[in-house]
N, C-alpha and C positions, 0 to 999 in steps of 0.2 A: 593421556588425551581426554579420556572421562575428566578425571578431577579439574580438567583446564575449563573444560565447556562446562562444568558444575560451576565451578570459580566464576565465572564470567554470568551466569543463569543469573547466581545469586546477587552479587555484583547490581546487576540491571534490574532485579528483582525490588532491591533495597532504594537502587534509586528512584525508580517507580514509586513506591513509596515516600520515600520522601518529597518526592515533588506533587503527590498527589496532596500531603498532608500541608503540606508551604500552600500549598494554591484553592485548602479550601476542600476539600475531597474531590479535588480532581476535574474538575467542570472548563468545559473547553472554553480556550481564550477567544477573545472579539476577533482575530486576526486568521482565525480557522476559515480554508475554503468553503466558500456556499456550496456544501457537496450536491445538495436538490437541483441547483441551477446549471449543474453541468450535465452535458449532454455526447451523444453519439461514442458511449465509450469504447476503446477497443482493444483488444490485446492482441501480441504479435509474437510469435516465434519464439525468438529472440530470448536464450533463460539463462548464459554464460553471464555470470555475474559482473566481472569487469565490461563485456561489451555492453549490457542493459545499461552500464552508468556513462559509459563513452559516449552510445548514438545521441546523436543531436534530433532537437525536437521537427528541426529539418527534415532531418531524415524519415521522418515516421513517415510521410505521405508515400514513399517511394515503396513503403514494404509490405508485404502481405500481413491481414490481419483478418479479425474474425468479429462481428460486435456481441457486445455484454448488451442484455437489456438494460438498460436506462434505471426502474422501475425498481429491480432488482438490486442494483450496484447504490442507491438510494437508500434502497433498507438499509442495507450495513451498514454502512459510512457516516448515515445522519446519527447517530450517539459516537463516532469515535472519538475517541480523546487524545489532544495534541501530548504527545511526548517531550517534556523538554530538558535539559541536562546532560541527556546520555545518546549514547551512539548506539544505538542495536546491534546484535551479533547478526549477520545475516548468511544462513545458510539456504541459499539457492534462491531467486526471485523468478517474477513475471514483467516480462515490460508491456506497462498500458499507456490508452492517453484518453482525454477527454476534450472536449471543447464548451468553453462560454455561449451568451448567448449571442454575441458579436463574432463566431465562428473561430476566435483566439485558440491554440490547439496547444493543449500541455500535456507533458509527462508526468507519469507518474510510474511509481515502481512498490508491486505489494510482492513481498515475503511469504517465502513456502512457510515457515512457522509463526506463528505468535501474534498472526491479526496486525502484522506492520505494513504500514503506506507510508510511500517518501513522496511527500510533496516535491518535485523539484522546482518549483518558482521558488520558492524561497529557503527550499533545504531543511524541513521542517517535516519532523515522524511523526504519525498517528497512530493509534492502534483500535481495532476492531473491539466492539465492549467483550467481555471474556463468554458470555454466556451467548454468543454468537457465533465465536472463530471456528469453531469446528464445521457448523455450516458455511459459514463463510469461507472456508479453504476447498469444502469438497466443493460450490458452487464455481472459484475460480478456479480449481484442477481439474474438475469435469468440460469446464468448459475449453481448457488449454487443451485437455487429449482429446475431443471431437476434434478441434480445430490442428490437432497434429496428424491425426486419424483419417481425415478429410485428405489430405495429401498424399 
């Protein structure tokens, strides 16, 4: 099981690399969400990895959630870099959403490791710059266990 999840690290590792090197060292494409301009972010419950990819964007209005500062969710996001090529390993997520400035309400889904965000408008992985994730995981796990805590 080790060597499968090494196999696969490396794998994603490589392609990481090489798409940063095809694209230039890595610099996010024009097609990346205005992370700045989104707003009222939130996260829910919800960490069953097949069901986070199920619920429909519908559905978020209907379920308990908790909000992320704005402000905060800002910092990290604005240097991430769109992922392209590869499919992330993902062991265990968070289901969030955010809204436009037209109140438009979207999904998103960040990963318990490695600084990953799924866009889901358009199915499109990001990831947290490296010299960040480790705050940026204890910021969205700290804020998951108040808001599990709280119940």
């Amino acid at each position: 099981m080790k060597s499968a999840i090494l196999c696969l690290l490396l794998l994603w590792l490589n392609s990481n690399w090489n798409n940063k090197a095809a694209s230039g060292s890595g610099q996010k494409t024009t097609n990346s969400p205005r992370w700045d301009s989104l707003v009222h972010w939130k996260l829910y419950q919800e960490t069953n990895f097949q069901r986070v990819f199920r619920v429909s964007t519908d559905s978020l209005s209907r379920m308990e959630s908790r909000t992320f500062n704005d402000d905060s969710i800002h910092f990290y996001l604005r240097n991430a870099e769109k992922i392209e090529g590869v499919n992330p390993v993902w062991m265990g997520c968070y289901l969030v959403s955010c809204e436009d400035n037209k109140g438009a309400l979207f999904k998103v889904v960040i990963g318990h490791y490695g600084g990953i965000v799924y866009w889901q408008q358009d199915g499109s992985y990001y990831q947290i710059p490296e010299d960040l994730r480790s705050k940026w995981m204890e910021y969205v796990t700290r804020t998951y266990m108040a808001f599990r805590n709280q119940q």
